[in-house]
PDB file of N, CA, C and O in Angstrom:
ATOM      1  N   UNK A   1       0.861  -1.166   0.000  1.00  0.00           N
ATOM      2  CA  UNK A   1       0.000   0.000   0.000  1.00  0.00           C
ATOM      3  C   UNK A   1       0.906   1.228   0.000  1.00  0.00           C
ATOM      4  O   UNK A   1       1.636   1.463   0.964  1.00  0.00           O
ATOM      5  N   UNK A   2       0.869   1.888  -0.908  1.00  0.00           N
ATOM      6  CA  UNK A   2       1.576   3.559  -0.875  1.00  0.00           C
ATOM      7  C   UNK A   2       1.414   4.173   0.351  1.00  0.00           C
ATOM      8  O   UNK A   2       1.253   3.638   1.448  1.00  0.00           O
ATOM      9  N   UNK A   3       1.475   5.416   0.050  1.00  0.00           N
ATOM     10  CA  UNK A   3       1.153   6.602   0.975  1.00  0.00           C
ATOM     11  C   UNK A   3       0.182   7.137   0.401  1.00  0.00           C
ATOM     12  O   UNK A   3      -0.054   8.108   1.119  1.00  0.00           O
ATOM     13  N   UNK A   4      -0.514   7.144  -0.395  1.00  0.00           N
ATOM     14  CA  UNK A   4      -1.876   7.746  -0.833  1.00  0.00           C
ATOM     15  C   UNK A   4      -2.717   6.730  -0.111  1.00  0.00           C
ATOM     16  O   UNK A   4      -3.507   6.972   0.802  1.00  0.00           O
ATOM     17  N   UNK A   5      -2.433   5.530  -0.659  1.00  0.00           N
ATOM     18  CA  UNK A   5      -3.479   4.671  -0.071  1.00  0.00           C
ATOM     19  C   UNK A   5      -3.635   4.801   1.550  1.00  0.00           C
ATOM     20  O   UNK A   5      -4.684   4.541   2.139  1.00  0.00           O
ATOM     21  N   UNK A   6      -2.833   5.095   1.973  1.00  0.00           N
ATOM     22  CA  UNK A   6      -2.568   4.820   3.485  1.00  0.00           C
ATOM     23  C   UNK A   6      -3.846   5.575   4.207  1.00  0.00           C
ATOM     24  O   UNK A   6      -4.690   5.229   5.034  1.00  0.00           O
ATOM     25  N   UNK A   7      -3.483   7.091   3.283  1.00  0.00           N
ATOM     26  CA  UNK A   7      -3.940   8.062   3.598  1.00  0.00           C
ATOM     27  C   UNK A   7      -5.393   7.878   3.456  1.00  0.00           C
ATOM     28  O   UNK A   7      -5.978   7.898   4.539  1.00  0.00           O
ATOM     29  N   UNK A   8      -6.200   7.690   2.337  1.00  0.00           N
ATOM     30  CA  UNK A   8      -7.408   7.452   2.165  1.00  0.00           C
ATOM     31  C   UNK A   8      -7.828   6.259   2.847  1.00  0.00           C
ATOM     32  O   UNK A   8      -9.055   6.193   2.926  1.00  0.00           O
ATOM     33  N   UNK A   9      -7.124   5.156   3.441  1.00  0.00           N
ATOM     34  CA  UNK A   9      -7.574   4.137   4.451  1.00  0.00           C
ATOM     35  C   UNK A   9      -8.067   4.551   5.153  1.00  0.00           C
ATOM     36  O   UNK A   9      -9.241   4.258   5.380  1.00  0.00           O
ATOM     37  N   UNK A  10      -7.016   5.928   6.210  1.00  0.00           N
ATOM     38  CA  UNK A  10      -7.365   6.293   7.372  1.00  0.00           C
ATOM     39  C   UNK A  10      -8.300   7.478   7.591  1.00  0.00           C
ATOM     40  O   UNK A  10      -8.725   7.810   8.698  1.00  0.00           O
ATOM     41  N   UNK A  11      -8.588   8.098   6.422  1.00  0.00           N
ATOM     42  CA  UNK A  11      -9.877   9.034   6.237  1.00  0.00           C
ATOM     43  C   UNK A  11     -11.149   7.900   6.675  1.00  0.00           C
ATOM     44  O   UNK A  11     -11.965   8.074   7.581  1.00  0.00           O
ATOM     45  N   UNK A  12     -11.050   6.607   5.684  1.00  0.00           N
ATOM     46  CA  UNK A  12     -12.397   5.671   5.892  1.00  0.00           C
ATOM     47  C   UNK A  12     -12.207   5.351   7.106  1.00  0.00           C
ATOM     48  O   UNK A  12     -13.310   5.056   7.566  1.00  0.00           O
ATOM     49  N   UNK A  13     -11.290   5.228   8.003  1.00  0.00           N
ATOM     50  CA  UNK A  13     -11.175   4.519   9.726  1.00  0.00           C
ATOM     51  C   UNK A  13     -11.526   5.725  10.287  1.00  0.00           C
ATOM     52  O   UNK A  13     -12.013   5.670  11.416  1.00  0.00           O
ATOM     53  N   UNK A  14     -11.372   6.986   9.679  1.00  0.00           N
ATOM     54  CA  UNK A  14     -11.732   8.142  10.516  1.00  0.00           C
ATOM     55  C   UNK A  14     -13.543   8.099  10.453  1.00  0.00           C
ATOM     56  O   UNK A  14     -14.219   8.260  11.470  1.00  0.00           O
ATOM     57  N   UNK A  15     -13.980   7.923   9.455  1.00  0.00           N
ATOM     58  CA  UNK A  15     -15.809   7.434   9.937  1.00  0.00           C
ATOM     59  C   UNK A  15     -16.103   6.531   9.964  1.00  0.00           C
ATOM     60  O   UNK A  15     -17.215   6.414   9.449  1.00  0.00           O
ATOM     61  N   UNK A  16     -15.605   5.431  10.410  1.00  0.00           N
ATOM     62  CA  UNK A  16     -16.318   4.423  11.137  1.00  0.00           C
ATOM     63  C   UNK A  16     -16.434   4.828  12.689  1.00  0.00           C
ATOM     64  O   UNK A  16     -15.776   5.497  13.486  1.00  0.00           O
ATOM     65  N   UNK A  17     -17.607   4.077  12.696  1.00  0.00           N
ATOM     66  CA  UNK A  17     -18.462   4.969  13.994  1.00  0.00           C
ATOM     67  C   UNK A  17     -17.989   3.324  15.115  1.00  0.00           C
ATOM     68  O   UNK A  17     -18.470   3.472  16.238  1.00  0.00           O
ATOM     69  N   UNK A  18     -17.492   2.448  15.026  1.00  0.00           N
ATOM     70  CA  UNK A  18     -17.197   1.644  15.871  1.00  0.00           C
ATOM     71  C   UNK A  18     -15.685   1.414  16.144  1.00  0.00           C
ATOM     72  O   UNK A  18     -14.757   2.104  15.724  1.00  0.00           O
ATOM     73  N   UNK A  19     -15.628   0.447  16.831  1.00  0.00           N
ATOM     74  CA  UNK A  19     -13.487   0.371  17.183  1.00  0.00           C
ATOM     75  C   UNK A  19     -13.280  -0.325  16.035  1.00  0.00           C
ATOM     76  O   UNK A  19     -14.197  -0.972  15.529  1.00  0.00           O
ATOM     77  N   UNK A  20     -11.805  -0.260  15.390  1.00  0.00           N
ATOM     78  CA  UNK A  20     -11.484  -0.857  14.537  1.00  0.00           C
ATOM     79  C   UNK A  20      -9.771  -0.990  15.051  1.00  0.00           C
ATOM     80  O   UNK A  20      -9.025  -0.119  15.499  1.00  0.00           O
ATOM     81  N   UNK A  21      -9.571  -2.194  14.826  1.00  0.00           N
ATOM     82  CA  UNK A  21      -8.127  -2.918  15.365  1.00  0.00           C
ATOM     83  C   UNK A  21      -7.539  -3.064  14.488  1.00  0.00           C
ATOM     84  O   UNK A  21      -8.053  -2.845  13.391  1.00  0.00           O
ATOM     85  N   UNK A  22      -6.407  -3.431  14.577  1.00  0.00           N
ATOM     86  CA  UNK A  22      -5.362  -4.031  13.634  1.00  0.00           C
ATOM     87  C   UNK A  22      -4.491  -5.085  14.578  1.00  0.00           C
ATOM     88  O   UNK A  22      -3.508  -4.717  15.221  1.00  0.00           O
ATOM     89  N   UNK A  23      -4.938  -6.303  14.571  1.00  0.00           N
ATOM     90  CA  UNK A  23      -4.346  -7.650  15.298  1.00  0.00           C
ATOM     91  C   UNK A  23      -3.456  -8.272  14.784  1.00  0.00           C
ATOM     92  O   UNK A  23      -3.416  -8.211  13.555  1.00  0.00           O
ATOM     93  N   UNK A  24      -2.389  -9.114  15.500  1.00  0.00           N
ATOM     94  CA  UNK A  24      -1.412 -10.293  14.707  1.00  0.00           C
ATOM     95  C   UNK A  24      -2.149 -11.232  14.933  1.00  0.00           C
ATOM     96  O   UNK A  24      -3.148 -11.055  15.630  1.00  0.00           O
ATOM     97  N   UNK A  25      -1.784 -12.739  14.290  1.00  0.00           N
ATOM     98  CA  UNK A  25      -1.920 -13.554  14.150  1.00  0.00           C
ATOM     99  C   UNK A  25      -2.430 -13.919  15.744  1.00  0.00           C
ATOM    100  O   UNK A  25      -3.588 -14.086  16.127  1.00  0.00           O
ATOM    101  N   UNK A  26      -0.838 -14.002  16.746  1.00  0.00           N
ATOM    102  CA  UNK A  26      -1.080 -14.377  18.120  1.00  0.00           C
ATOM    103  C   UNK A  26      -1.813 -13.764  18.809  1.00  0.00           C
ATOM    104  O   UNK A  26      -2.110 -14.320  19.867  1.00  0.00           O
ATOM    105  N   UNK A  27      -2.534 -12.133  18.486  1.00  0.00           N
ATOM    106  CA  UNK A  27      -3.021 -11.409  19.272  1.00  0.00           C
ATOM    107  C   UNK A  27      -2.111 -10.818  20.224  1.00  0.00           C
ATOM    108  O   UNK A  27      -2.738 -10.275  21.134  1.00  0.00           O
ATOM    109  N   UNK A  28      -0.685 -10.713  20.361  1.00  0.00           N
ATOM    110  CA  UNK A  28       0.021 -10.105  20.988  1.00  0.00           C
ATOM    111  C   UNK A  28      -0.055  -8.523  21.109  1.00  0.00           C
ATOM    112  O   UNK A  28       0.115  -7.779  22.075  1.00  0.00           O
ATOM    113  N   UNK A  29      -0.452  -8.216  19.435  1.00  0.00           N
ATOM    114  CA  UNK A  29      -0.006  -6.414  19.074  1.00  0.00           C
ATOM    115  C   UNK A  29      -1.745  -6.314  18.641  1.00  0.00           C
ATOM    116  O   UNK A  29      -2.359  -7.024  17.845  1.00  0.00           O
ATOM    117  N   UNK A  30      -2.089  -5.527  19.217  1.00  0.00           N
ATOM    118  CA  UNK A  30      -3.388  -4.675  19.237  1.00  0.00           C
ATOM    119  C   UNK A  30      -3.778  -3.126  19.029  1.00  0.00           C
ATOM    120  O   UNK A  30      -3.950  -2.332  19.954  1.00  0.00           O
ATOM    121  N   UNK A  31      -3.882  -2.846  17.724  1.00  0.00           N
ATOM    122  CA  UNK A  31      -3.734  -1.883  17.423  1.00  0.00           C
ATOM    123  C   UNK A  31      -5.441  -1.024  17.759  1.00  0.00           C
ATOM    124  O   UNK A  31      -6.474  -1.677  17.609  1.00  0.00           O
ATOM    125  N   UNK A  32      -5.463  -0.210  18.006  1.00  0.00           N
ATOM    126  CA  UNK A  32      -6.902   0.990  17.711  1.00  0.00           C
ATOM    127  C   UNK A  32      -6.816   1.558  16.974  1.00  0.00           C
ATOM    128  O   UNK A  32      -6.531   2.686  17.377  1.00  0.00           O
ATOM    129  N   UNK A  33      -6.918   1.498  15.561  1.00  0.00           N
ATOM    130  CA  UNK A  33      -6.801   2.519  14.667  1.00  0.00           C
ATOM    131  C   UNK A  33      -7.785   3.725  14.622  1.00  0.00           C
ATOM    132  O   UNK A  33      -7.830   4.467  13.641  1.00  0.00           O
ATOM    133  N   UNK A  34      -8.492   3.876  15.613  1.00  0.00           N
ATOM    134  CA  UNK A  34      -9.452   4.827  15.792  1.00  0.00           C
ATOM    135  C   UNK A  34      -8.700   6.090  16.410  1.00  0.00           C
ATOM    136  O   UNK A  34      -9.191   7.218  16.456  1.00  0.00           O
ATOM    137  N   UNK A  35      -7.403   5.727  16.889  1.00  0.00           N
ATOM    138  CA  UNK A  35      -6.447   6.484  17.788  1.00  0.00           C
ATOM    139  C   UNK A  35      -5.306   6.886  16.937  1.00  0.00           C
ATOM    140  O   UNK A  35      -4.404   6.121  16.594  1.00  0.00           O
ATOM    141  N   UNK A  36      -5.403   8.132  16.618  1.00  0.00           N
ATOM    142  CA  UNK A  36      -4.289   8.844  15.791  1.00  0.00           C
ATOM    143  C   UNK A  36      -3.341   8.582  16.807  1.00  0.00           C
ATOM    144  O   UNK A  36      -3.136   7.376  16.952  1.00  0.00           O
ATOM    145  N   UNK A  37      -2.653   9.374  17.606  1.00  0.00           N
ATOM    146  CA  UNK A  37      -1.329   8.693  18.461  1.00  0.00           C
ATOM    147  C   UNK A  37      -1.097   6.878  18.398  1.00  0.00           C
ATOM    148  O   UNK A  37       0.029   6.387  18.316  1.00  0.00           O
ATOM    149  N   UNK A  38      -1.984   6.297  18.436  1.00  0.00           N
ATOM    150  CA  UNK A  38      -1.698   4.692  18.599  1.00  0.00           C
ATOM    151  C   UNK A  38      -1.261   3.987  16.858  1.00  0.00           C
ATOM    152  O   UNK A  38      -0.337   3.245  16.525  1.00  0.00           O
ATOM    153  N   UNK A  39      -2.276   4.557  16.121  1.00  0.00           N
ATOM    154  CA  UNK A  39      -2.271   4.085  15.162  1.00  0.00           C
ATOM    155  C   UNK A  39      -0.846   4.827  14.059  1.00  0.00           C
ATOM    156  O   UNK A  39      -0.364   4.031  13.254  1.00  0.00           O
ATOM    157  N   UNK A  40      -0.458   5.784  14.069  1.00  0.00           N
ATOM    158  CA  UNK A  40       0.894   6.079  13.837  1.00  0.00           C
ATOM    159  C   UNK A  40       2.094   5.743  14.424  1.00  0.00           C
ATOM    160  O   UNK A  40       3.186   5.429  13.952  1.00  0.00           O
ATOM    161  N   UNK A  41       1.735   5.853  15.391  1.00  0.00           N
ATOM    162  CA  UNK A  41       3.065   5.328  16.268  1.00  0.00           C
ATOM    163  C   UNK A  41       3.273   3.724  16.088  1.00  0.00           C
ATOM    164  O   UNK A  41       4.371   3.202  15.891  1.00  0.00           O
ATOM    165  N   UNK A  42       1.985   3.000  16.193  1.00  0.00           N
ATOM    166  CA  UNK A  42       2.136   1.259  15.985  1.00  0.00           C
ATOM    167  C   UNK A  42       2.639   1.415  14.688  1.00  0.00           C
ATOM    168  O   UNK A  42       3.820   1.070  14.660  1.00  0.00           O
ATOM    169  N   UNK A  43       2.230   1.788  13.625  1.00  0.00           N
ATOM    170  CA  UNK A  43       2.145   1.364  12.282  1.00  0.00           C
ATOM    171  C   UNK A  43       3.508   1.762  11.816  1.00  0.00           C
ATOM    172  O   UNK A  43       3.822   1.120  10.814  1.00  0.00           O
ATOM    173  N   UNK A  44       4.596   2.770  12.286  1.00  0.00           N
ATOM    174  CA  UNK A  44       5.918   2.885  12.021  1.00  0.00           C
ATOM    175  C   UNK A  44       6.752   1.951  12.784  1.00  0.00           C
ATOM    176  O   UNK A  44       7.919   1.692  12.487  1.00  0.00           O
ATOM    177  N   UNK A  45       6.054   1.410  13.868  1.00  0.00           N
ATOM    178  CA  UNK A  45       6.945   0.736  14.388  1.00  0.00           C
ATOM    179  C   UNK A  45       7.190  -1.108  13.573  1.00  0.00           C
ATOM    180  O   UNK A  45       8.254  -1.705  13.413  1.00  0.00           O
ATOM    181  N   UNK A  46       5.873  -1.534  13.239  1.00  0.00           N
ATOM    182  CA  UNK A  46       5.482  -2.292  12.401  1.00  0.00           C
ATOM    183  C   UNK A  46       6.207  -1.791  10.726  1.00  0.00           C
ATOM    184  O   UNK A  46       6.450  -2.788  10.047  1.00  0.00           O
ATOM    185  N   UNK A  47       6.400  -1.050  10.340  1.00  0.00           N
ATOM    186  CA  UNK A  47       6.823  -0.870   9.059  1.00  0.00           C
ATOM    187  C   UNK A  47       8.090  -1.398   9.188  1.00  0.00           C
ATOM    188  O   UNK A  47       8.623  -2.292   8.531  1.00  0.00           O
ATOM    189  N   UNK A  48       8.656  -0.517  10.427  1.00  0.00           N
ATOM    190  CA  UNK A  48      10.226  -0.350  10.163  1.00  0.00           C
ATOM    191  C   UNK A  48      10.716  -1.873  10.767  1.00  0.00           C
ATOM    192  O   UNK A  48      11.876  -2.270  10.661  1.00  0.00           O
ATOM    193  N   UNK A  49       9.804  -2.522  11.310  1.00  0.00           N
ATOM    194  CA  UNK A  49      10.112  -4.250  11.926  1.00  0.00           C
ATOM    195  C   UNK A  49      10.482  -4.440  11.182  1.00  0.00           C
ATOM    196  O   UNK A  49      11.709  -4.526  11.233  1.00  0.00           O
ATOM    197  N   UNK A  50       9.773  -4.695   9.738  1.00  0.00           N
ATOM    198  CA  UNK A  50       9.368  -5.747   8.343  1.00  0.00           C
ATOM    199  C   UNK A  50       8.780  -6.899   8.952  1.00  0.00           C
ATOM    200  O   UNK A  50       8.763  -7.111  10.165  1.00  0.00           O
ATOM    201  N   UNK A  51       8.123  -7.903   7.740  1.00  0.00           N
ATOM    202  CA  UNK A  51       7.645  -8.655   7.928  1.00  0.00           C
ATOM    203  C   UNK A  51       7.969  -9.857   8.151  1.00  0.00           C
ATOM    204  O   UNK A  51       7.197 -10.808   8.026  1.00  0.00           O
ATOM    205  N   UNK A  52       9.425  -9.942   8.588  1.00  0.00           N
ATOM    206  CA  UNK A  52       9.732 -11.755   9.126  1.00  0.00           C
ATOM    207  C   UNK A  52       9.225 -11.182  10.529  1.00  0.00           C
ATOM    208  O   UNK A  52       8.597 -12.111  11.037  1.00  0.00           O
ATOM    209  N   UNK A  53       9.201  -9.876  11.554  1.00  0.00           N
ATOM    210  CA  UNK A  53       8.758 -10.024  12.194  1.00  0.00           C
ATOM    211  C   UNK A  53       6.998  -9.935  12.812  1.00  0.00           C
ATOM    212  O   UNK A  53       6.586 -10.174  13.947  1.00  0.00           O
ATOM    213  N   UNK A  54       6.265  -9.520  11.633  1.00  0.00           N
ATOM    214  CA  UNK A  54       4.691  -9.403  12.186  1.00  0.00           C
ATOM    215  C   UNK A  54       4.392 -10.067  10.617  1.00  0.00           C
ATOM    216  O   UNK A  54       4.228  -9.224   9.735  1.00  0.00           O
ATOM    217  N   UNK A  55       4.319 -11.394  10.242  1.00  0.00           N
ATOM    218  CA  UNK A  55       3.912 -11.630   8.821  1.00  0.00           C
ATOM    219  C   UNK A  55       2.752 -11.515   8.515  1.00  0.00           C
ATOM    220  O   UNK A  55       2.551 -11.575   7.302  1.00  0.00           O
ATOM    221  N   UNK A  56       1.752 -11.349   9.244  1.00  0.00           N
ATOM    222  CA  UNK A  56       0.217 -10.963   8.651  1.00  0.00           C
ATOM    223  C   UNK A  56      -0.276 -10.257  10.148  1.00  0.00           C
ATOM    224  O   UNK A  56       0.225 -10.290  11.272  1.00  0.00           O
ATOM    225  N   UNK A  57      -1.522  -9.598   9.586  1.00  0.00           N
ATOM    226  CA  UNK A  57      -2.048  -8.640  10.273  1.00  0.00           C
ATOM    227  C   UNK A  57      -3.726  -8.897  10.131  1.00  0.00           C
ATOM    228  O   UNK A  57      -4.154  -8.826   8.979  1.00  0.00           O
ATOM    229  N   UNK A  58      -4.525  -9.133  11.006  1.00  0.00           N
ATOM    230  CA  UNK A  58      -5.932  -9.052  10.641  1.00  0.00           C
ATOM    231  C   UNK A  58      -6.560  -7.819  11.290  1.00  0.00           C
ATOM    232  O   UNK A  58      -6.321  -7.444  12.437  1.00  0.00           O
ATOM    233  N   UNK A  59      -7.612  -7.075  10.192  1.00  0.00           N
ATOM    234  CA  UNK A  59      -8.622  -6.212  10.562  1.00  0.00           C
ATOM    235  C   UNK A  59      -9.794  -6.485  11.351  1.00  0.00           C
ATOM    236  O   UNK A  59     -10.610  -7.230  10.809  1.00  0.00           O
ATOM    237  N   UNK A  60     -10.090  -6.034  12.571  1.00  0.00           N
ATOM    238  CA  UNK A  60     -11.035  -6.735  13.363  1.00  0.00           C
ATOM    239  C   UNK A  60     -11.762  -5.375  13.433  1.00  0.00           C
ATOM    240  O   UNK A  60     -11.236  -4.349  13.864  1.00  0.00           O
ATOM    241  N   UNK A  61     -13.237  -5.488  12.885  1.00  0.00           N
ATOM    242  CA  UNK A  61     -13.970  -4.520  12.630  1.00  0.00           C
ATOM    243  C   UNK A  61     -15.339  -4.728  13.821  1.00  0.00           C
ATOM    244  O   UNK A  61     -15.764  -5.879  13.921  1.00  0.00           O
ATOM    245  N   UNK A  62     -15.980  -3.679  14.663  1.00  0.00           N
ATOM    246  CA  UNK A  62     -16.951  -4.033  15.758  1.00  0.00           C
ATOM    247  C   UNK A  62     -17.926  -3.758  15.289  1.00  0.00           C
ATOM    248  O   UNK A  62     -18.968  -4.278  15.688  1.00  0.00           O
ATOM    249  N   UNK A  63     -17.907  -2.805  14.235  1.00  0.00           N
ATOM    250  CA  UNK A  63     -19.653  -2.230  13.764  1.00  0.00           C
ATOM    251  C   UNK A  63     -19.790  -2.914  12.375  1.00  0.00           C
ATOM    252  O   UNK A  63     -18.842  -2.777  11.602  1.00  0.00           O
ATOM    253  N   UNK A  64     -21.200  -3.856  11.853  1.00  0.00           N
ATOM    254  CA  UNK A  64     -21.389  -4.003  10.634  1.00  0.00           C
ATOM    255  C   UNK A  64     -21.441  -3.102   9.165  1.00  0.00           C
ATOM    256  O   UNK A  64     -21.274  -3.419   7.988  1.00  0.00           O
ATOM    257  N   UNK A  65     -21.788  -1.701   9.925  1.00  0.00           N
ATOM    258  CA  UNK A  65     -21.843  -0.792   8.665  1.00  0.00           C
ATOM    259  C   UNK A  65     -19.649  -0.489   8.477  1.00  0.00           C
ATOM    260  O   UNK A  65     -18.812  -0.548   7.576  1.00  0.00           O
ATOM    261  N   UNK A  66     -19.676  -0.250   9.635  1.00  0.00           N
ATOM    262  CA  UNK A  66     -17.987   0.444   9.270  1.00  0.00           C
ATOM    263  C   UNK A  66     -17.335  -1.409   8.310  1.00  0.00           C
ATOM    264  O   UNK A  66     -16.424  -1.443   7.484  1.00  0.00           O
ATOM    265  N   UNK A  67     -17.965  -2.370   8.683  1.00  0.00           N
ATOM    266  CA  UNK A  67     -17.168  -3.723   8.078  1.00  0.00           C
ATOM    267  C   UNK A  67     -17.555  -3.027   6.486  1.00  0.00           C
ATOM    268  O   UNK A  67     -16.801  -2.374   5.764  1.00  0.00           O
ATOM    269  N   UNK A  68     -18.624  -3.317   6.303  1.00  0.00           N
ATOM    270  CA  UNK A  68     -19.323  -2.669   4.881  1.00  0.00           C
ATOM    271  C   UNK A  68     -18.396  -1.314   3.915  1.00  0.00           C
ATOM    272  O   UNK A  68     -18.137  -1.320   2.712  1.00  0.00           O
ATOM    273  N   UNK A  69     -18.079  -0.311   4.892  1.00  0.00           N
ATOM    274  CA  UNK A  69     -17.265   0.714   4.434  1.00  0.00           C
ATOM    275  C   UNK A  69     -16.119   0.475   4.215  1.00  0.00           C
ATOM    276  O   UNK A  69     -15.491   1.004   3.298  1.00  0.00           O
ATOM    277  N   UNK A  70     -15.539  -0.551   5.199  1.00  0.00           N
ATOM    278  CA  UNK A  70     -13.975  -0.713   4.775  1.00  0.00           C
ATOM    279  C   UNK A  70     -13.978  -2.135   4.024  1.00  0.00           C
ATOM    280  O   UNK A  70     -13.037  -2.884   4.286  1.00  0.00           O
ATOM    281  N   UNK A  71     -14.831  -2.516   3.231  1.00  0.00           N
ATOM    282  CA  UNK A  71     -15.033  -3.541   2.093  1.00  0.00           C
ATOM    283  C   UNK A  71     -14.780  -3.445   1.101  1.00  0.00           C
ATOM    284  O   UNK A  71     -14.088  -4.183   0.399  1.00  0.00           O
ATOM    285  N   UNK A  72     -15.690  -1.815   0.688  1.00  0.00           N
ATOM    286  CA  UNK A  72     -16.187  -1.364  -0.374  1.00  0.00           C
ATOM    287  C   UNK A  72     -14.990  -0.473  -0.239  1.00  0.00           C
ATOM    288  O   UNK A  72     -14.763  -0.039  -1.368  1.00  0.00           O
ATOM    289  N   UNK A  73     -14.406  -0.155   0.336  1.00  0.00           N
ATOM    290  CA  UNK A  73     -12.914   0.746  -0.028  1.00  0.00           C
ATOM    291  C   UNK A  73     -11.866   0.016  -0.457  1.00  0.00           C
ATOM    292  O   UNK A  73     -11.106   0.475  -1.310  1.00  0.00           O
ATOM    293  N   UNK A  74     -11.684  -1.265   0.103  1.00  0.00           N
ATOM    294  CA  UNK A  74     -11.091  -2.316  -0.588  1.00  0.00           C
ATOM    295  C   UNK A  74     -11.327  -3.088  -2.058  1.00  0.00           C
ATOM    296  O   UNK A  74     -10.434  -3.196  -2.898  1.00  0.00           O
ATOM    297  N   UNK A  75     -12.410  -3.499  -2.187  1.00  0.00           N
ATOM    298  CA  UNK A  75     -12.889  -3.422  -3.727  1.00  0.00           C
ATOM    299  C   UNK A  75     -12.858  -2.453  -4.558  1.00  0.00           C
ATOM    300  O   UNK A  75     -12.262  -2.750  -5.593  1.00  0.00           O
ATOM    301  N   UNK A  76     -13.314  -1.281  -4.516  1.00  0.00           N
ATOM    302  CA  UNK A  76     -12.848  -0.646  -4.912  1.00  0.00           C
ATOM    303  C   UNK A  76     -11.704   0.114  -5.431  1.00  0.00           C
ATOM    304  O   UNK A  76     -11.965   1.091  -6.133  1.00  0.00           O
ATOM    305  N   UNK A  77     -10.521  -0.172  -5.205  1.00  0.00           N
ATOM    306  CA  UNK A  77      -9.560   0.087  -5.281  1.00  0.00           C
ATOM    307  C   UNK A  77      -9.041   1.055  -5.262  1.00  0.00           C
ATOM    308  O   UNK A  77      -8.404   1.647  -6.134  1.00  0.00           O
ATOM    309  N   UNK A  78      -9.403   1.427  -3.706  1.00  0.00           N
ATOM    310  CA  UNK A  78      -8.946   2.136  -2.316  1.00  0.00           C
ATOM    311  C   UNK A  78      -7.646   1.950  -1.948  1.00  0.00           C
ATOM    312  O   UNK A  78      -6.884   2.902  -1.785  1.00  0.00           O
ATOM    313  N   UNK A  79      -7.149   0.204  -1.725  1.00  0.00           N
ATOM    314  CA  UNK A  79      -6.038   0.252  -0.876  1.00  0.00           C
ATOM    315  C   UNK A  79      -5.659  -1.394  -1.220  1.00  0.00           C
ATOM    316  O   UNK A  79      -6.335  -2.021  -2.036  1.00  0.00           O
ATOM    317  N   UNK A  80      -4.748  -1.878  -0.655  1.00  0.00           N
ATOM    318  CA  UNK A  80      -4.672  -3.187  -0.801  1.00  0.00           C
ATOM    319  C   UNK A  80      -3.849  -3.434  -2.253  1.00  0.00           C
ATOM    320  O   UNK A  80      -3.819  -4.644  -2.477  1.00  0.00           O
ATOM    321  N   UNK A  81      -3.362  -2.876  -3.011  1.00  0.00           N
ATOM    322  CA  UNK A  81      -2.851  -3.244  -3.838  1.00  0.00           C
ATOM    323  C   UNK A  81      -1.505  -2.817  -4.349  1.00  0.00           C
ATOM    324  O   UNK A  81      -1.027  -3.352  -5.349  1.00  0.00           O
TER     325      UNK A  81
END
């Protein structure tokens, strides 16, 4: 994902009206992306790891409409690519 994309991700995490995470695999690293301080600060720290150390990441979404919004930003071709 660029830096455009990044950017328009976090506009769509900015209206979702429920919590939205960013989890590892083990559940160790728990992100709030609803939290500008948390969610910048995790996400450089995670960049600059690389990925032998966090190899996948799941989106754990609490509200059905915000799941819906960050779907359709993904299909769309929003981000993810």
């Amino acid at each position: 994902m660029n830096t455009d994309q990044l950017e328009k991700f976090f506009k769509v995490i900015d209206k979702c009206e429920g919590r939205v995470e960013l989890v590892s695999d083990d559940g160790d690293l728990r992100i709030n992306l609803k939290s500008t301080i948390a969610k910048y600060f995790s996400l450089a720290q995670i960049f600059s790891a690389g990925a032998e150390l966090i190899p996948s990441l799941d989106l754990v979404v609490y509200n059905e409409e915000d799941a819906m919004r960050l779907l359709e930003f993904t299909v769309s071709g929003g981000g993810w690519r």
